[in-house]
VMD Tcl script that draws the C-alpha trace (Angstrom):
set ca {
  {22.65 24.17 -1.40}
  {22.18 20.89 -2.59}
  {20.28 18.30 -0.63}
  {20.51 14.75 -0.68}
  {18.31 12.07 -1.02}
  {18.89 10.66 2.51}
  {18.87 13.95 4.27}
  {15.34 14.28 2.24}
  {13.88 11.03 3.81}
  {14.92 12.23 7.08}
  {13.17 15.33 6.70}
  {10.11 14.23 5.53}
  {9.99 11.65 8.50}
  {10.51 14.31 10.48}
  {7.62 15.82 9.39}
  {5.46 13.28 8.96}
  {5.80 12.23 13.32}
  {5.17 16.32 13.47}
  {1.98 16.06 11.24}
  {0.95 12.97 13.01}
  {1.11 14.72 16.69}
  {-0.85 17.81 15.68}
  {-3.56 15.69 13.60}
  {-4.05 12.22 14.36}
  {-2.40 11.17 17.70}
  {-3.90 9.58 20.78}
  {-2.83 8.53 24.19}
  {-1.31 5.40 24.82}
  {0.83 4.22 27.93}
  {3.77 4.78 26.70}
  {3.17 8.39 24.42}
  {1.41 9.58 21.79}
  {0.09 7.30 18.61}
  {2.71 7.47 16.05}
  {2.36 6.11 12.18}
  {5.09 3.98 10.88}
  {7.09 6.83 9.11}
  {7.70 4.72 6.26}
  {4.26 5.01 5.10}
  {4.87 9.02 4.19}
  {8.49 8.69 3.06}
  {7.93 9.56 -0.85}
  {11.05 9.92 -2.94}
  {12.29 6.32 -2.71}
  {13.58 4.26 -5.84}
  {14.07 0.73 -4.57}
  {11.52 -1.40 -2.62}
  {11.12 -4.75 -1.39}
  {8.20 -6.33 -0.20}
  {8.46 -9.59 2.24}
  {6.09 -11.63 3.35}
  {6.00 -14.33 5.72}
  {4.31 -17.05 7.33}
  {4.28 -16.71 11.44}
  {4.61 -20.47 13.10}
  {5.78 -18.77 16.62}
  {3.12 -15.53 17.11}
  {4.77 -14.98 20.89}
  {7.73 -14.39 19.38}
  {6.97 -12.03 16.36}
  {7.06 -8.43 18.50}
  {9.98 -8.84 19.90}
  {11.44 -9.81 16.52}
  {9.89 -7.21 15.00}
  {11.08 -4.64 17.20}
  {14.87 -6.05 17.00}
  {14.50 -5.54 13.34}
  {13.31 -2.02 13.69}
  {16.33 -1.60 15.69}
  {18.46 -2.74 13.09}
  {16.93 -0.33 10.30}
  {17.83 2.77 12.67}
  {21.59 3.11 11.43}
  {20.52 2.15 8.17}
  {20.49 5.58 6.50}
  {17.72 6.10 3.99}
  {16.04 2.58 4.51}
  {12.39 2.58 5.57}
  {10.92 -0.19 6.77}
  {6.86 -0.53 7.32}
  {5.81 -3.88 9.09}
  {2.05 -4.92 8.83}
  {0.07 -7.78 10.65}
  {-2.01 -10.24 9.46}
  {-6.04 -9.14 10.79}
  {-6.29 -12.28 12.67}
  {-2.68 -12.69 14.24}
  {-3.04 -8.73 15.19}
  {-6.29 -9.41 17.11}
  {-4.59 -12.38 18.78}
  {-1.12 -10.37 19.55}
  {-3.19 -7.34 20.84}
  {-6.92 -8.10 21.24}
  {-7.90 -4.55 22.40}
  {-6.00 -2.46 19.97}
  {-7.77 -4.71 16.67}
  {-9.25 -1.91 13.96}
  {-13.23 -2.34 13.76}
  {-14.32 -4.84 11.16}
  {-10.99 -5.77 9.67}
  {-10.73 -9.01 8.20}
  {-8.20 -10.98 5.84}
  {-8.31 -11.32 2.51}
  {-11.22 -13.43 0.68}
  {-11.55 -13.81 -3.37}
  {-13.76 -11.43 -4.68}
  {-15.30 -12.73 -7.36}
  {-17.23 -10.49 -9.81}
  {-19.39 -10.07 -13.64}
  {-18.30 -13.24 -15.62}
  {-16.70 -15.28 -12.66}
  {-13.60 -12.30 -12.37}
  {-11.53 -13.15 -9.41}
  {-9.27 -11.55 -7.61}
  {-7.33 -14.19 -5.74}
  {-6.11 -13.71 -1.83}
  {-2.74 -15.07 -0.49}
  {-3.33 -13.92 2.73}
  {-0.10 -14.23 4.71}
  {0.90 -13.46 8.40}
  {3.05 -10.39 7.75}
  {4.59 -8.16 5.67}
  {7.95 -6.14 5.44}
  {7.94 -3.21 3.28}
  {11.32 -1.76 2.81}
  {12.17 1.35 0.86}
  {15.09 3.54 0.26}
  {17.16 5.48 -2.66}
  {20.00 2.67 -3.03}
  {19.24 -1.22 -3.75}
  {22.30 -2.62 -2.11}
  {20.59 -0.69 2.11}
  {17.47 -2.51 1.09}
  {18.83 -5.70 0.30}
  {21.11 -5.70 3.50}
  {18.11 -4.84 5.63}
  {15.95 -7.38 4.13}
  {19.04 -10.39 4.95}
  {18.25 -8.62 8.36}
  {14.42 -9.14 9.07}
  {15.27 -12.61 7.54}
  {17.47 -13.39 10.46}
  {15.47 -11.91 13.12}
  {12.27 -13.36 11.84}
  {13.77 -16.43 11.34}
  {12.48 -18.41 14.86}
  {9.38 -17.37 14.25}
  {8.58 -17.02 10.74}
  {8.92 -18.32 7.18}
  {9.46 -16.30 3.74}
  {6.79 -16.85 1.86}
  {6.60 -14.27 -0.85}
  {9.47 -12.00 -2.11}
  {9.36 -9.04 -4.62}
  {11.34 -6.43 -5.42}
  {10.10 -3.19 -7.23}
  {11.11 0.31 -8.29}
  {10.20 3.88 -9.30}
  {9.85 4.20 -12.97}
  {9.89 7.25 -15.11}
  {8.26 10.76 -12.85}
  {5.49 8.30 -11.08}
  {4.62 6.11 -13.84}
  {3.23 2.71 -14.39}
  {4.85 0.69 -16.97}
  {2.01 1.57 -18.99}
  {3.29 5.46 -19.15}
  {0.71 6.55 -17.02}
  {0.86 8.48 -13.96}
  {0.21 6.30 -11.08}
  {-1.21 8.04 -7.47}
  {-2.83 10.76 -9.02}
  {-5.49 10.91 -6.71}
  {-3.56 10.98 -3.86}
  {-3.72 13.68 -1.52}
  {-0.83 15.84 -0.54}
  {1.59 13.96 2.46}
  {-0.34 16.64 5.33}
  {-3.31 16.08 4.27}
  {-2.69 11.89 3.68}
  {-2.57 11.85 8.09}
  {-6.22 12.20 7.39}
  {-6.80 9.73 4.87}
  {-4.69 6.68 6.09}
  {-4.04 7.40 9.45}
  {-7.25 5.25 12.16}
  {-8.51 8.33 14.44}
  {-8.32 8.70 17.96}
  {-10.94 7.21 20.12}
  {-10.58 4.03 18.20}
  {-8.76 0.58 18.47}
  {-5.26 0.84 16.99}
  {-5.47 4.82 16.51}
  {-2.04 5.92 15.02}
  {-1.99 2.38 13.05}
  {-3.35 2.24 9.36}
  {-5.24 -0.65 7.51}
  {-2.78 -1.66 3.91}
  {-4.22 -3.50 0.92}
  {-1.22 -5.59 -0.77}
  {-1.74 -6.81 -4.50}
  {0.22 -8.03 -7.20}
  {-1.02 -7.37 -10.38}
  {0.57 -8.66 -13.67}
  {0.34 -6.59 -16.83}
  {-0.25 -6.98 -20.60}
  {1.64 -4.31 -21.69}
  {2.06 -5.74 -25.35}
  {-1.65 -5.84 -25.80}
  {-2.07 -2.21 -24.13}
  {0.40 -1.28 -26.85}
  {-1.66 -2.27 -29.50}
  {-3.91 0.34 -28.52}
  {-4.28 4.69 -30.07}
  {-3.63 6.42 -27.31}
  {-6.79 7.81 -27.37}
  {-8.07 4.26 -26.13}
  {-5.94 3.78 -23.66}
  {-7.39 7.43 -22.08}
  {-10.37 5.98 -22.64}
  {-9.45 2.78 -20.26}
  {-7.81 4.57 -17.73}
  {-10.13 7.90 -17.65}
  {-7.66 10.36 -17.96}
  {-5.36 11.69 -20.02}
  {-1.37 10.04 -20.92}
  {0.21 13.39 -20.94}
  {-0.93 15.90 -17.97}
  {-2.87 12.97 -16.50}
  {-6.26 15.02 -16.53}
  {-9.15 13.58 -15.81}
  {-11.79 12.92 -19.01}
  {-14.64 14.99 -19.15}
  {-18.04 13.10 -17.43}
  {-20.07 13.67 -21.14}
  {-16.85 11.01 -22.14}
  {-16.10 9.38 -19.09}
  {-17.10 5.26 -19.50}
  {-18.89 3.87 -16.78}
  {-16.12 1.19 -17.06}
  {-12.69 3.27 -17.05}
  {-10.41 3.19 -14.29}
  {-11.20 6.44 -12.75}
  {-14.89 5.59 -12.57}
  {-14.69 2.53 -11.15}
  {-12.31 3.23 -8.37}
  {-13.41 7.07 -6.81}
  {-15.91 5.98 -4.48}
  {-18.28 8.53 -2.09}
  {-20.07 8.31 1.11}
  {-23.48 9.12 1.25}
  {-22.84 12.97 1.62}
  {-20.82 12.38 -2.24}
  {-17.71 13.30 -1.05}
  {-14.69 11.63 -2.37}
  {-13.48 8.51 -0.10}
  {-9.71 9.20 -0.43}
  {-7.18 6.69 -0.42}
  {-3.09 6.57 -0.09}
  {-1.29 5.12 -2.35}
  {2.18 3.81 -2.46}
  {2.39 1.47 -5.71}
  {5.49 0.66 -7.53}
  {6.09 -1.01 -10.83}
  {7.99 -5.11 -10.44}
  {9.56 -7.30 -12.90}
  {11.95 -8.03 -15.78}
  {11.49 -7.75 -19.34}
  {8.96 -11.04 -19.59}
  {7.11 -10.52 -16.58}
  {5.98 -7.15 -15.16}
  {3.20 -5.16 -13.74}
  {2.58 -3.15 -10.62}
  {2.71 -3.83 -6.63}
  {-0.32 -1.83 -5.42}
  {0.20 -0.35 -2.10}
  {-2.83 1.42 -0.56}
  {-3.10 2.68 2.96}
  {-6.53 3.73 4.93}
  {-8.01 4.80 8.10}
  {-10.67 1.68 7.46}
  {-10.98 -1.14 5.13}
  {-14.64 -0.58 3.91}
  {-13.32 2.34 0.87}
  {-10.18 0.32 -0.18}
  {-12.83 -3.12 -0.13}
  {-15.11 -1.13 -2.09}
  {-12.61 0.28 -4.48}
  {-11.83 -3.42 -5.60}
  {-15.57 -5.21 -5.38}
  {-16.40 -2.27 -8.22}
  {-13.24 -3.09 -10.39}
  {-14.01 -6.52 -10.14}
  {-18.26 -5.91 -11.51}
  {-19.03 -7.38 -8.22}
  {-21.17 -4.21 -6.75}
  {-22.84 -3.23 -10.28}
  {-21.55 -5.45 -12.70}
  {-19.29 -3.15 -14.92}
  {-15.93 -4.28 -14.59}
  {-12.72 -2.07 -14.64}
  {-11.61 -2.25 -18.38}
  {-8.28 -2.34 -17.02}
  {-8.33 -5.37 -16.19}
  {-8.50 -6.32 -19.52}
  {-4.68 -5.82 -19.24}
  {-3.60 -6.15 -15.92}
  {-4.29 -9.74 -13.66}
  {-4.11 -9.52 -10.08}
  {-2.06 -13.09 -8.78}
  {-1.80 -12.65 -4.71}
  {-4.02 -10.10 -2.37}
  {-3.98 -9.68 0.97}
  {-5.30 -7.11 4.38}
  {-2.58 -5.87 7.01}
  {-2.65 -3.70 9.81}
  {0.17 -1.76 10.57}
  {-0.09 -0.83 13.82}
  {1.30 2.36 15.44}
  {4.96 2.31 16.06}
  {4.15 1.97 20.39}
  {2.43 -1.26 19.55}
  {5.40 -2.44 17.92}
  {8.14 -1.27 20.58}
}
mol new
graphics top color blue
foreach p $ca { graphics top sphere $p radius 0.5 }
foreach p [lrange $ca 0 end-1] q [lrange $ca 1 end] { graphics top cylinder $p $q radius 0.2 }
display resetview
């Protein structure tokens, strides 16, 4: 029997609400702690990120929730809404994640910076057919309209089985959609449980000068392999390739895990990657970028050699009960 794509997204969020109430679920007054679905729908070709500027913050939940309301009929469109740190903590004081806070420039070896545009919120809509997407995006800009301002727009898409634009796999490391829960979802017992801290960058790439290099270099930059993605041996693993700079451990050395959700943006003159990265706390995701930058040891990720990061910012995206 064949399935379709839409049927697929409904089935996996589905699962994902099931995964979420036998793993990472808590009490609040009106249920149980439920991600934003949208965060675990995989499969999707078309996305469109939003961003706005809030200039009416008593009006944004109810605006929000309209729009969520709107997206229901919308077969196949997933929408994930995040908060700014600061307007979070003033919309719902006691449900603000422990030591959140917006995005700063990091600045690391050789004055590297990664620059913030820190906005108020962000729409992230997703879905298998551009012309759903683009109707539900003319949505949240009507419903967001009395209270907000559209400050940053960018569309992006699935390229190739996973790939970056630079033919690599992106999301490697990420770990399978049960197991992500885990990973991206806040535990119980703290502020916001159900909710998930996201990372937002754009990141512009050189892919004319990563041309220029045998692909044996390229491996060499990114740590693993073009074909297979497999992961260089340590005895030729550079302190400075991509995977060594961005799988950090705790103190115990196990892996601090990450979830992913990047897509590739642009046109034929400018193009690089929207990275997407959700986690149960800021601290890994923080960390991840302070040692691609050289700003914990000094060795910088050789990748960004070829790829410049041009806006950054921190959201929460709080459980979908916070956002009813």
């Amino acid at each position: 029997m064949k399935v379709t794509s839409s049927v697929l997204v409904r089935f996996r969020r589905v699962r994902a609400r099931r995964n979420l109430t036998r793993t990472g679920s808590v009490g609040y007054k009106e249920g149980m702690a439920t991600a934003q679905p949208g965060i675990f729908s995989l499969g999707t070709s078309t996305h469109l990120h939003l961003e706005f500027d809030v200039s009416a913050s008593d009006q944004v939940l109810a605006a929000i929730a309209r729009l969520r309301e709107a997206a229901t009929p919308i077969v196949g469109v997933n929408i994930v809404v995040g908060v700014a740190p600061r307007l979070w903590a003033q919309l719902a004081p006691e449900q603000a994640p422990i030591d959140v806070v917006e995005f700063e420039p990091i600045v690391g070896s050789d004055g590297y910076t990664m620059p913030a545009s820190q906005h108020g919120l962000w729409v992230w809509l997703h879905g298998g057919a551009t012309d759903g997407v683009f109707d539900l995006g003319r949505t949240a800009l009507a419903e967001l309209a009395t209270c907000a301002t559209l400050a940053a727009e960018q569309w992006s898409f699935a390229y190739g089985a996973s790939q970056d634009l630079t033919g690599f796999e992106d999301g490697t490391e990420n770990p399978p959609v049960d197991e992500a829960m885990t990973v991206a979802v806040i535990p119980s017992a703290q502020p916001c449980a159900g909710g998930s801290v996201a990372l937002l960058q754009r990141w512009v790439h050189d892919l004319d000068g990563f041309a220029e290099l045998e692909v044996a270099e390229q491996e060499s930059v990114m740590g693993r392999t073009l074909h297979g993605s497999v992961e260089l041996d340590e005895s030729i693993q550079l302190d400075s390739s991509h995977v060594s700079r961005v799988v950090v451990e705790d103190d115990e050395g196990d892996e601090l895990e990450v979830f992913r959700r990047s897509t590739p943006f642009g046109g034929v003159r400018e193009h690089g990657l929207m990275f997407v990265a959700f986690s149960a706390d800021q601290a890994r995701l923080d960390r991840m970028l302070r040692r691609m930058a050289g700003a914990e040891d000094g060795v910088r990720d050789r990748l960004t050699e070829f790829s410049t990061p041009t806006a950054g910012a921190w959201y929460v995206v709080p459980p979908v009960e916070l956002l009813s």
